[in-house]
C-alpha positions as CSV (number, residue, x, y, z in Angstrom):
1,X,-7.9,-89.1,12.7
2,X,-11.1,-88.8,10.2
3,X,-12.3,-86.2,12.3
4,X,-9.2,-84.0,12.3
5,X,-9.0,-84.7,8.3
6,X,-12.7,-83.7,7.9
7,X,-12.3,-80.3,10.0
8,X,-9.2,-79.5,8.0
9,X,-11.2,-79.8,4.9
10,X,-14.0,-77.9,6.2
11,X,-11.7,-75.2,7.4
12,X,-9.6,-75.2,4.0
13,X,-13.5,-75.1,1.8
14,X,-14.1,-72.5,4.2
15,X,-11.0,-70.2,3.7
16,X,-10.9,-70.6,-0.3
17,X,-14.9,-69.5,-0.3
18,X,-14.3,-66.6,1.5
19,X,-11.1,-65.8,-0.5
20,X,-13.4,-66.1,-3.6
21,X,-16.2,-63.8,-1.7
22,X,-13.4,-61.3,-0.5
23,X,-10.6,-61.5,-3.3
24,X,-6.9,-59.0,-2.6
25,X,-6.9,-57.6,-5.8
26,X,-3.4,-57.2,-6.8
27,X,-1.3,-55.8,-9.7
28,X,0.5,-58.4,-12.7
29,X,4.0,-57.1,-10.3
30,X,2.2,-57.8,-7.3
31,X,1.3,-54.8,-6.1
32,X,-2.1,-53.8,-3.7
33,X,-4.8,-51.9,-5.6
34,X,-6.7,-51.4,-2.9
35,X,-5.2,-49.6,0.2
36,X,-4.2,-51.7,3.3
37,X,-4.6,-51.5,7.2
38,X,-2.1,-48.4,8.3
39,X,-2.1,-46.5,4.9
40,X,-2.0,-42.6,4.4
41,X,-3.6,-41.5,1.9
42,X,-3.4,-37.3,0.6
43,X,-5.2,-36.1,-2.3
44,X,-6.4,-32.6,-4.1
45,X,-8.9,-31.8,-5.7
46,X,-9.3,-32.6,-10.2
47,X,-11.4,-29.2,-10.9
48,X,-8.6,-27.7,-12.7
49,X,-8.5,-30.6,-15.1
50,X,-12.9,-30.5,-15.7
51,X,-12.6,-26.5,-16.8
52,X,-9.8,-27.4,-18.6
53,X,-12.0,-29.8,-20.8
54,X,-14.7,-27.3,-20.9
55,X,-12.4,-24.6,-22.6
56,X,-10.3,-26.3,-24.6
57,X,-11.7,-24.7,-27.5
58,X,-11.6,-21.8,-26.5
59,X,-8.3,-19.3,-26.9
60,X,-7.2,-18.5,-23.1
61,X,-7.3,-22.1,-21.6
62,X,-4.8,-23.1,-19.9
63,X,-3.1,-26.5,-19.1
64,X,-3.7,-27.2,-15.3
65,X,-2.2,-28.8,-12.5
66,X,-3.7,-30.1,-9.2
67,X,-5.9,-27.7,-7.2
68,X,-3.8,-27.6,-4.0
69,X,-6.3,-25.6,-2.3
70,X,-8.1,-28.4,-1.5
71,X,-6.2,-30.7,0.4
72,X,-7.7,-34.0,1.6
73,X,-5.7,-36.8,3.9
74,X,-7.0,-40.2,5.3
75,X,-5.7,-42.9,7.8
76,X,-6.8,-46.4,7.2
77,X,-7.4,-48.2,10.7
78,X,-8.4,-51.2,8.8
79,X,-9.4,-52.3,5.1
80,X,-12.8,-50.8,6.1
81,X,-12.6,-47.7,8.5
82,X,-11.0,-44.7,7.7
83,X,-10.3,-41.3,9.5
84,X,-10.0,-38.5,7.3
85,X,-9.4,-34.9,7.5
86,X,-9.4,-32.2,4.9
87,X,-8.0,-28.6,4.6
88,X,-9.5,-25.7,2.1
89,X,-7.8,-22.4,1.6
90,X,-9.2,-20.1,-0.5
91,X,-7.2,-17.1,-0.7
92,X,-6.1,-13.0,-2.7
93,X,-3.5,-11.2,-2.1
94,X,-2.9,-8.2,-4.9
95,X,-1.2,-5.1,-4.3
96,X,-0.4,-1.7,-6.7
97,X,1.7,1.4,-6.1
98,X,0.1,4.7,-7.5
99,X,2.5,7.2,-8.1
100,X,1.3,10.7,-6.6
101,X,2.6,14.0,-6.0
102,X,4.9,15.0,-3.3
103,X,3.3,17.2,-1.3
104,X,6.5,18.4,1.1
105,X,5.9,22.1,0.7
106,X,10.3,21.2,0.2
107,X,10.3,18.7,-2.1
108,X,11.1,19.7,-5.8
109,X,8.8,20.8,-8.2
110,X,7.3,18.2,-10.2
111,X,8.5,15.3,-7.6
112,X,6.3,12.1,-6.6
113,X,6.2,9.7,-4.2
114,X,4.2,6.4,-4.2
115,X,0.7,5.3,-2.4
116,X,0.9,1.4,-1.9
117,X,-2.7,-0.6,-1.7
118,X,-3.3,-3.8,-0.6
119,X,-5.9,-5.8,-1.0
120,X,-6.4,-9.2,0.6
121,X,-9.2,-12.3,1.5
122,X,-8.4,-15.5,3.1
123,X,-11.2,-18.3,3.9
124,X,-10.0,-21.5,5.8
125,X,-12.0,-24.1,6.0
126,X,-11.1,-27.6,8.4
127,X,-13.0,-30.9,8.6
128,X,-12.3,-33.8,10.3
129,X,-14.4,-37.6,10.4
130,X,-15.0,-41.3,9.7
131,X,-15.3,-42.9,6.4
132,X,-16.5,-46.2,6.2
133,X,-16.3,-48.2,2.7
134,X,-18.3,-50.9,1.4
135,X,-16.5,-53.1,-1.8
136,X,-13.9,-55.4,-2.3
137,X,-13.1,-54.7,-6.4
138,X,-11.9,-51.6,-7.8
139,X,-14.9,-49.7,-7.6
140,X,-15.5,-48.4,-3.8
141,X,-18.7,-47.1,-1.9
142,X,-17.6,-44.7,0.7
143,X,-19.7,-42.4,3.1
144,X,-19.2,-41.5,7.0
145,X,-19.6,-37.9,8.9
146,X,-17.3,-35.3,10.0
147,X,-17.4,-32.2,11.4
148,X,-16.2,-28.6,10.1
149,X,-15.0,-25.5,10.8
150,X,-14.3,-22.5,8.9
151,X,-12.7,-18.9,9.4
152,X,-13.1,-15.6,6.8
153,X,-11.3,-12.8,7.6
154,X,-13.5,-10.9,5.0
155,X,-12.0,-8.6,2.1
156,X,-9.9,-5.7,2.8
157,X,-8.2,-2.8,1.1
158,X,-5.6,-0.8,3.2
159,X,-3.7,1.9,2.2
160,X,-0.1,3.3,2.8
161,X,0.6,6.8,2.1
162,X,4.0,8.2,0.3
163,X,3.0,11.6,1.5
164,X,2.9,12.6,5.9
165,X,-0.6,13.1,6.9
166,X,0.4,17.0,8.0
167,X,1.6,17.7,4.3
168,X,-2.0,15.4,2.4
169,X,-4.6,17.8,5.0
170,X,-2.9,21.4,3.9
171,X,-2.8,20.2,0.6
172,X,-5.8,18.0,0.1
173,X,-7.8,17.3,3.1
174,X,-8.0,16.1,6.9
175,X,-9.3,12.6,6.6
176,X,-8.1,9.8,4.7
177,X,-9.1,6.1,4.2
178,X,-6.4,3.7,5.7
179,X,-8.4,0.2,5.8
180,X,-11.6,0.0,3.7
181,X,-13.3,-3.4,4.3
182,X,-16.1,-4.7,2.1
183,X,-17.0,-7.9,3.6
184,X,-17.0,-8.9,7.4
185,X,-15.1,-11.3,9.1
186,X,-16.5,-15.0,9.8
187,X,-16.8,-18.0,11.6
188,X,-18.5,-21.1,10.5
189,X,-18.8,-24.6,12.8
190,X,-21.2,-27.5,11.4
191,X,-21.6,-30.9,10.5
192,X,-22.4,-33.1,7.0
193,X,-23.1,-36.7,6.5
194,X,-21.1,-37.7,2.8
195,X,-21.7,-40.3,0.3
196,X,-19.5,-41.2,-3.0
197,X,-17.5,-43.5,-5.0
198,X,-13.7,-43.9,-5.6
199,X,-12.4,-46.2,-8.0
200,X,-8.8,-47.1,-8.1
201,X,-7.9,-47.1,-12.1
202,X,-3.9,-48.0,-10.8
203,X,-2.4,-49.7,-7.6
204,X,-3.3,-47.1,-4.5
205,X,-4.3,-44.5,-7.3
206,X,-8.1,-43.5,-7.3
207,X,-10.1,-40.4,-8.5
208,X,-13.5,-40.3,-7.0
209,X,-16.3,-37.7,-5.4
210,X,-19.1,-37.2,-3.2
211,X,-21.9,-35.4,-2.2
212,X,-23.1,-34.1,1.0
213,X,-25.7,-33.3,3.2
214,X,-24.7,-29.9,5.5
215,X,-25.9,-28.6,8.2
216,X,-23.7,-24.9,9.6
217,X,-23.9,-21.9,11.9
218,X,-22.2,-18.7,10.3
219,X,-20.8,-15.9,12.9
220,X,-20.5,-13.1,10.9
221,X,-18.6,-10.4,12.7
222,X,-18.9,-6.2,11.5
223,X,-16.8,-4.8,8.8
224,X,-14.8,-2.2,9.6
225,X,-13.4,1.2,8.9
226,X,-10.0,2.9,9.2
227,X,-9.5,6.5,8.5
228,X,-6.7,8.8,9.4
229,X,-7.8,12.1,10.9
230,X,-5.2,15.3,11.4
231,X,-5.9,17.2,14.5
232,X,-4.6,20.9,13.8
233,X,-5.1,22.0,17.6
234,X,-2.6,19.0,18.7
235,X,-0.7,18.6,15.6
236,X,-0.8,15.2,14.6
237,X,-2.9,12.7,13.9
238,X,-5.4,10.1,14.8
239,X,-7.0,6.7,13.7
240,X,-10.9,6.9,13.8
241,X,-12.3,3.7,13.8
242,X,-16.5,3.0,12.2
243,X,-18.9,0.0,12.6
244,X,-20.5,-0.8,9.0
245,X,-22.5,-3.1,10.4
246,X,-24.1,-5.4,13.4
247,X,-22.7,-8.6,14.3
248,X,-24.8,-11.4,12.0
249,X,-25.8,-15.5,12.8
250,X,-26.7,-17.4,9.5
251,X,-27.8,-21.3,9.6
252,X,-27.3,-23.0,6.2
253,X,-28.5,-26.4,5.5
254,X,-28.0,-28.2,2.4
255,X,-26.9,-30.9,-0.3
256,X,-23.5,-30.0,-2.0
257,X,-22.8,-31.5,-5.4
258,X,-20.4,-33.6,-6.9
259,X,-18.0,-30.6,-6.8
260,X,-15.1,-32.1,-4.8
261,X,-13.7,-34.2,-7.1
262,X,-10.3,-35.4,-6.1
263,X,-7.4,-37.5,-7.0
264,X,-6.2,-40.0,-4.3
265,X,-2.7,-41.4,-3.8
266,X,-2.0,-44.0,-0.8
267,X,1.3,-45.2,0.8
């Protein structure tokens, strides 16, 4: 009977020092800080709210929300090991409408018609790793690896005419511009070791940010060239196709700054 009494108070000592070492820090209702084995977590990025602060004297600031083109998500497996993935978009879209003349030998004097241009860039970027996390108290140490892989489509203009290609070459010319593209298309795969803080100021809330060590291939691919072309002899016409330039391979590797700052929200 001693025996079993003195292992029970070894095992109880035991349990409240490592309580004590390892406390659950928990709201005045109760509530986890910190998140807990089978979370999700999703976050965006807090830019917005830095340039904010850095122009708020100035007369066109604006009040900002969350930068939802960076979106970040994480998986707890335990208190300690997390999975984590993360989605960039960085995208333009703008388009205009120039009026122009009508050029349908038919069409009544003084009559237009409209030319419609669209211009347009979209860069995805995808990265997927492990996080580990070292802390028990508000303030946690993260780090990990994960991989990456990114896809430009490069900037484009393209044009729609208002007027038929037979009526623009007896009127202006034979040839006309239908996709102009200024930068070339891309493809990016890599790898980059992180290390940051988060610190929860509110129960599963956190802002935090890291930096990172990257190492990526770039596969630029050629810009190219649309033009319409009016073939009197056939009459009609014809897309022409031209290469700007050779097909490009770019290594990068580097330390990224504290520039992914993000809020974090856990359930």
């Amino acid at each position: 009977m001693k025996k079993i009494l003195l292992f029970t108070a070894l095992f109880s000592f035991t349990l409240v020092g490592y309580s004590q070492a390892n406390p659950i820090l928990k709201s005045k209702k109760g509530t986890y800080i910190l998140p807990q084995t089978g979370d999700w977590g999703i976050g965006a990025s807090v830019n917005p709210f830095f340039s904010y602060l850095g122009n708020m004297f100035t007369s066109n600031n604006v009040v900002p929300g969350l930068d939802f083109q960076n979106i970040n998500f994480k998986y707890f497996k335990d208190e300690k090991n997390v999975r984590r993935a993360g989605i960039t978009i960085q995208s333009h879209f703008h388009t205009e409408k120039i009026q122009v003349n009508n050029l349908d030998p038919d069409a009544e004097p003084g009559s237009t018609v409209y030319d419609k241009i669209s211009q347009s860039e979209l860069n995805i970027n995808l990265t997927y790793g492990l996080e580990k996390r070292r802390g028990s108290g508000r303030l946690q140490g993260v780090y990990g690896i994960e991989g990456l892989v990114g896809y430009g489509t490069g900037s484009k203009t393209r044009t729609k005419y208002g007027n038929s290609m037979e009526f623009y070459a007896n009127a202006i010319g034979p040839n006309r511009p239908t996709l102009n593209s200024s930068t070339p298309s891309a493809l990016t795969l890599g790898a980059q070791a992180f290390l940051g803080f988060e610190y929860f100021f509110a129960p599963k809330i956190s802002v935090g940010g890291e930096v990172y060590l990257n190492a990526s291939y770039t596969f630029g691919g050629k810009a190219i060239n649309k033009s319409e072309v009016w073939d009197s002899n056939e009459g009609k016409s014809n897309i022409v196709m031209s290469s700007l330039n050779n097909r490009t391979g770019d290594f990068n590797f580097g330390i990224r700054n504290w520039s992914n700052l993000r809020f974090m929200f856990y359930f």
